[in-house]
C-alpha positions as CSV (number, residue, x, y, z in Angstrom):
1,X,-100.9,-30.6,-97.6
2,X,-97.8,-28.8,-99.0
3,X,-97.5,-25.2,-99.2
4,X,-98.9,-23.5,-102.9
5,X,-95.6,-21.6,-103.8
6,X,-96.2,-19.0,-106.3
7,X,-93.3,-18.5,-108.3
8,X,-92.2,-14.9,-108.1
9,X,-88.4,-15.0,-110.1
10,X,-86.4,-12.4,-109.7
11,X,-84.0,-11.6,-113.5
12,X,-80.9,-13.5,-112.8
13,X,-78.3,-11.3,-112.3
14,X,-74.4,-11.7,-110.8
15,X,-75.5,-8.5,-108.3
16,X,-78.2,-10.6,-106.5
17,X,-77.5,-14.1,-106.8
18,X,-74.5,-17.0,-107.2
19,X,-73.8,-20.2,-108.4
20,X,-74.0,-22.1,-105.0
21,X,-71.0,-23.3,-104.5
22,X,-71.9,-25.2,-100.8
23,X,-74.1,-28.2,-100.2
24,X,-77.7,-26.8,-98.9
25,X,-77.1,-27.4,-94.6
26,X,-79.4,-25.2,-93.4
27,X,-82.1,-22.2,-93.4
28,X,-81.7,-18.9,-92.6
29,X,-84.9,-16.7,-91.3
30,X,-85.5,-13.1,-92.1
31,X,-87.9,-10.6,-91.3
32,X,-87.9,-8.8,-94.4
33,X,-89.2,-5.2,-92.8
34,X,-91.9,-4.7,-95.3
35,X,-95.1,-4.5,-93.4
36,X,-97.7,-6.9,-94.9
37,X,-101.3,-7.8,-94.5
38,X,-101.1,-11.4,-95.5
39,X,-102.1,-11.0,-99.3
40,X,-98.8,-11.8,-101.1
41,X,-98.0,-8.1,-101.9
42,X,-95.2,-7.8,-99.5
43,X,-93.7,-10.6,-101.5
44,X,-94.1,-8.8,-104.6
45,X,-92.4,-5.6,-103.0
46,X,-89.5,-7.5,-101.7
47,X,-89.4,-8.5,-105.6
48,X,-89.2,-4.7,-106.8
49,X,-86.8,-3.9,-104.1
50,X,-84.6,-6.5,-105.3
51,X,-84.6,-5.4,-108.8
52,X,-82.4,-2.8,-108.2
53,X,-80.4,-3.5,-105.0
54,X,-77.6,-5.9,-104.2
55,X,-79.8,-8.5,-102.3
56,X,-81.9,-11.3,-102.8
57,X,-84.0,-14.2,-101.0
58,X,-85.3,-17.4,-102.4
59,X,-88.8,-16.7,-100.5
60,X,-90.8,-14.5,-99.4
61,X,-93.7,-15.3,-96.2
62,X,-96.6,-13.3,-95.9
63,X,-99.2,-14.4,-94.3
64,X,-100.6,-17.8,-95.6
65,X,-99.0,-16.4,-99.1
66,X,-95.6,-18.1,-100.1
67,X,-93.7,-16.7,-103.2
68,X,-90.1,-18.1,-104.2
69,X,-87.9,-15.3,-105.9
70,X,-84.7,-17.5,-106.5
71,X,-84.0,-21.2,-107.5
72,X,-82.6,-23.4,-104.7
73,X,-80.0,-24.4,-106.7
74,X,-78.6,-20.6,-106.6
75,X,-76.9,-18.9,-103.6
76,X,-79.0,-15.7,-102.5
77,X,-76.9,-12.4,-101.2
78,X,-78.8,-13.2,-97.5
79,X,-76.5,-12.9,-94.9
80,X,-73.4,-10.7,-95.9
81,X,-71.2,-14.3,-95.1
82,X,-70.2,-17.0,-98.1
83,X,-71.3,-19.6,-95.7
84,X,-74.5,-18.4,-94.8
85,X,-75.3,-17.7,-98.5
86,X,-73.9,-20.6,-100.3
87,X,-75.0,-23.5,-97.9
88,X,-78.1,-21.8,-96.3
89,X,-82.0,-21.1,-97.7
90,X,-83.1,-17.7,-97.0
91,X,-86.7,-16.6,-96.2
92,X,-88.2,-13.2,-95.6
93,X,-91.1,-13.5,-93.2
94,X,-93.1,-10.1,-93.8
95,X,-93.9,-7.6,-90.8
96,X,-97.0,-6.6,-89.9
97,X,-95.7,-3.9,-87.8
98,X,-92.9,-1.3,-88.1
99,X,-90.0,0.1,-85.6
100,X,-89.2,-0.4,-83.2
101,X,-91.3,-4.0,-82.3
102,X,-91.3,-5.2,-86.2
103,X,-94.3,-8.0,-85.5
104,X,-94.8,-10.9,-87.3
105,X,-98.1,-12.0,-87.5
106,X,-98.8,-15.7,-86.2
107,X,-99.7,-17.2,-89.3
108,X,-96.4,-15.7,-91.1
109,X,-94.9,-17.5,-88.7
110,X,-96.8,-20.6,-88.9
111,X,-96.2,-20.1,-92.7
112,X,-92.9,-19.8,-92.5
113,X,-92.1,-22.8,-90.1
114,X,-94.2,-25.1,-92.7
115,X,-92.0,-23.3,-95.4
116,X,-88.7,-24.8,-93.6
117,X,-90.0,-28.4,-92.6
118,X,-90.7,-29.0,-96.3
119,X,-87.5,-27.4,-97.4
120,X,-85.7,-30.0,-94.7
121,X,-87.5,-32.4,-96.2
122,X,-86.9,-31.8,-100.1
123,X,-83.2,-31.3,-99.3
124,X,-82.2,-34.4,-97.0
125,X,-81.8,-32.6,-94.1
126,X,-83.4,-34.5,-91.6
127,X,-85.5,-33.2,-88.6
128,X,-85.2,-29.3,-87.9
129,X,-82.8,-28.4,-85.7
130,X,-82.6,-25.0,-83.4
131,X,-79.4,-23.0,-84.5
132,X,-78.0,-26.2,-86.1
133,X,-79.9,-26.5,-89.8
134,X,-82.6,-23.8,-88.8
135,X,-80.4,-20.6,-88.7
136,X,-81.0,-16.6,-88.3
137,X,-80.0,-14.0,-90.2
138,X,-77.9,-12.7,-86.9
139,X,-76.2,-15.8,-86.6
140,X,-73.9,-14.8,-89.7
141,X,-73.3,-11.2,-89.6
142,X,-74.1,-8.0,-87.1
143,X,-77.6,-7.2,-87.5
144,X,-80.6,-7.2,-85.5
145,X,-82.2,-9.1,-88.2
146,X,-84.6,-11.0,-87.8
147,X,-85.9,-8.8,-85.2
148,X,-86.8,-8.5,-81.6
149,X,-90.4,-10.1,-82.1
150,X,-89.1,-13.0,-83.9
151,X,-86.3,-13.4,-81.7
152,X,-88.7,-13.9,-78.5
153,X,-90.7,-15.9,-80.6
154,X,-87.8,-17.9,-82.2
155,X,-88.2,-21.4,-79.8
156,X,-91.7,-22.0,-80.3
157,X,-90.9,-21.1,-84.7
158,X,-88.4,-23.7,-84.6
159,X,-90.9,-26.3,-82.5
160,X,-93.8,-25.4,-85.3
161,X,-91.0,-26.6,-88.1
162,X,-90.4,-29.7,-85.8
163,X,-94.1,-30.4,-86.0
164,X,-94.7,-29.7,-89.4
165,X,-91.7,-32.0,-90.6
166,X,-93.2,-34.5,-88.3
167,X,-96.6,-34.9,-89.9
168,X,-94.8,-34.9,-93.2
169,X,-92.8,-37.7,-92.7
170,X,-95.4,-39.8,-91.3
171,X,-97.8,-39.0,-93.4
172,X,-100.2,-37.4,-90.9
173,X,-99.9,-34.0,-92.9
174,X,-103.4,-32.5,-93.7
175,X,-104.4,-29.2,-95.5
176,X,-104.1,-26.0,-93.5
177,X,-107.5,-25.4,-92.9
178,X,-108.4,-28.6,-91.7
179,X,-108.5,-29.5,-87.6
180,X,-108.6,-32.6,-85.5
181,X,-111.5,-33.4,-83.5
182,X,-109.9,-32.5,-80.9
183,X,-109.1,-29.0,-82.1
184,X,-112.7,-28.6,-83.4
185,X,-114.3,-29.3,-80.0
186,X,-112.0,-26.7,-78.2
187,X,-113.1,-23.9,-81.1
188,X,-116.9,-24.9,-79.8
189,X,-115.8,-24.8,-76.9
190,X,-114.4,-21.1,-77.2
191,X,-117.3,-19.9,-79.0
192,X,-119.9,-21.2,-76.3
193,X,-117.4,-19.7,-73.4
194,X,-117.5,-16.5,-75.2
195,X,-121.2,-16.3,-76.1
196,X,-122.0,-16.5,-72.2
197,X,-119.6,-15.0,-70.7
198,X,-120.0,-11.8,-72.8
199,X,-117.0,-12.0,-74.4
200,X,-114.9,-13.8,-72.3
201,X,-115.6,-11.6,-68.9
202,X,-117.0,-14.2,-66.9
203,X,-114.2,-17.4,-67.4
204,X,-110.7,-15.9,-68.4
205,X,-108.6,-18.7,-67.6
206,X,-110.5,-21.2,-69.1
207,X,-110.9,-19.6,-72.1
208,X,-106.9,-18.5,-72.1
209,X,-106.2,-22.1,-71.9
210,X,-108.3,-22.6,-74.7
211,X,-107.1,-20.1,-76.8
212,X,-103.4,-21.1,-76.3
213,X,-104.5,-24.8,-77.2
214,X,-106.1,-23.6,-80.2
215,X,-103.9,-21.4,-81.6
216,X,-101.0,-23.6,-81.3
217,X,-102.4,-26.0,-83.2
218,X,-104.6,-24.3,-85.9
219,X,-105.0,-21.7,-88.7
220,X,-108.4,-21.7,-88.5
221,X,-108.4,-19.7,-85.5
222,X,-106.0,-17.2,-85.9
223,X,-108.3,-16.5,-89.0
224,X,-111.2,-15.5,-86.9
225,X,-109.3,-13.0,-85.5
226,X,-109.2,-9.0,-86.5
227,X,-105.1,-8.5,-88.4
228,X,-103.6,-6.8,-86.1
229,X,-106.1,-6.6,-83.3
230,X,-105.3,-6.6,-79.8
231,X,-105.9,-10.3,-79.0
232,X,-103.7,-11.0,-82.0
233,X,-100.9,-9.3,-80.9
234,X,-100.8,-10.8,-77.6
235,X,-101.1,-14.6,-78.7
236,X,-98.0,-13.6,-80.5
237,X,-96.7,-12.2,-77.8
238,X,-97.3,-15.0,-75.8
239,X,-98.1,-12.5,-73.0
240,X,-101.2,-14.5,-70.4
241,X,-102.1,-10.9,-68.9
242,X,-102.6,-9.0,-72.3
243,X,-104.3,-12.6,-73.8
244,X,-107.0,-12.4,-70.4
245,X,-107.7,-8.5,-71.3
246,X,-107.7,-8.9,-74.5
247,X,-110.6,-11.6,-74.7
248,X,-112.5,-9.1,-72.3
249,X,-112.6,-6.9,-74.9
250,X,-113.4,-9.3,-78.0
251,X,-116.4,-7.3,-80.3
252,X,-119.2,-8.9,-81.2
253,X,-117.7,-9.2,-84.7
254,X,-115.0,-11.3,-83.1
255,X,-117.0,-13.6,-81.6
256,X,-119.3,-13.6,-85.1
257,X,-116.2,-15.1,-86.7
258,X,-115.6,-17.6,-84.1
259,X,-119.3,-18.7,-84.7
260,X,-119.1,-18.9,-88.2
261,X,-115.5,-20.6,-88.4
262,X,-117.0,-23.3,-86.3
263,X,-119.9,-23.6,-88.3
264,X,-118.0,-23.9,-91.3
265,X,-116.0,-26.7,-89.7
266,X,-119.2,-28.9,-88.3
267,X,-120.6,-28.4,-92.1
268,X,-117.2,-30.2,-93.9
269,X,-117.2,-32.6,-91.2
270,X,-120.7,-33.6,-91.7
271,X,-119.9,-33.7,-95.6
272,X,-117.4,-36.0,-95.0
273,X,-119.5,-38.2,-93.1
274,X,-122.3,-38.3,-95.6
């Protein structure tokens, strides 16, 4: 299902924005360095900051939360280069950490990716390409924007965008919060691992296996999981020995949240069926 898009506009204004004056090629990821928790606010910030400084964006990521600040049809000041302005889409993914690692947390990212495969698709550009029509911020002037983290993370973004466009154009798209048999089985699967094992102690590559599966392919998920928390951070990371401790150390209110995401899951599945 497409992204909701709240519409956040920013006063038009010839020391933010343009009249584009390029054919859309591309988009151009930011991180926006305005720590966010994934409620929309640090979209709404990016929209005060903007107010009175000689930038712009035409959206904002945080979290699951999408806001667009600028029309399409206007060239953003992004990038501090005409053609990164004037042909490209910019989008501020929100940090959920400051210096010097500026995180992103995985569903920003997720978010985000989803936020460029329907933009390729509105605009004609055909299947996301890597440093072709999916661009960063660095690839236009000198600035560590958009960050170490989403730098090291920048191959598997572009992939999720590849995915995302996928399932669009053949139709396979479903809502964010729904999973595939498949991935339904593998939460279960997690949740029983964890329940016997005490919190993953007993199975950690099996469950590290899962967890990778999982999270590459659902929301859900990454929901169940504590902002921020240790097992977050490492999925994001992409780091296998920090994933293994970190499941050793999952609360019981972790493992709670597991239960009761796959419980919610069997129960729409059922209703479905019914």
């Amino acid at each position: 299902m497409a992204l909701k898009i709240k519409q956040l506009p920013l006063p038009r204004s010839p020391r933010r924005s343009s009249t584009r004056q390029r054919k859309i090629a591309f988009t151009v990821s930011h991180h926006s360095t305005v720590i966010g928790n994934g409620n929309g606010l640090a979209n709404s910030a990016l929209r005060d900051i903007w107010r009175t400084r000689e930038a712009s964006a035409h959206y904002g990521v945080d979290g699951a939360q999408v806001a667009q600040l600028l029309s399409r049809s206007v060239a953003a000041w992004s990038t501090a280069d005409f053609i990164g302005n004037h042909a490209g889409v910019s989008i501020e993914h929100a940090n959920s950490s400051g210096p010097p690692s500026w995180r992103l947390s995985a569903l920003t990212l997720l978010t985000g990716a989803q936020l460029v495969a329907e933009i390729h698709v509105a605009e004609g550009l055909g299947r996301p390409v890597r440093d072709r029509t999916m661009k960063r911020h660095s690839n236009f002037s000198a600035t560590a924007c958009p960050g170490p983290f989403f730098g090291h993370g920048w191959a598997n973004y572009c992939y999720q965008a590849q995915q995302h466009y996928d399932r669009i154009i053949n139709g396979t798209d479903t809502t964010e919060d729904d999973m595939t048999p498949a991935e339904s089985r593998m939460l279960k699967d997690i949740h029983s691992t964890l329940s016997v094992n005490g919190a993953g102690k007993g199975k950690p590559g099996t469950i590290l296996r899962l967890v990778r599966e999982i999270t590459e392919n659902s929301r859900v998920f990454l929901r169940t999981l504590s902002p921020g928390g240790r097992l977050s951070n490492a999925i994001e990371d992409g780091a296998e020995f920090e994933i293994k401790a970190a499941i050793a150390e999952l609360s019981d209110a972790d493992v709670a949240r597991i239960a009761q995401a796959t419980a919610d899951e069997q129960a729409k599945r059922l209703g479905r069926k019914s």
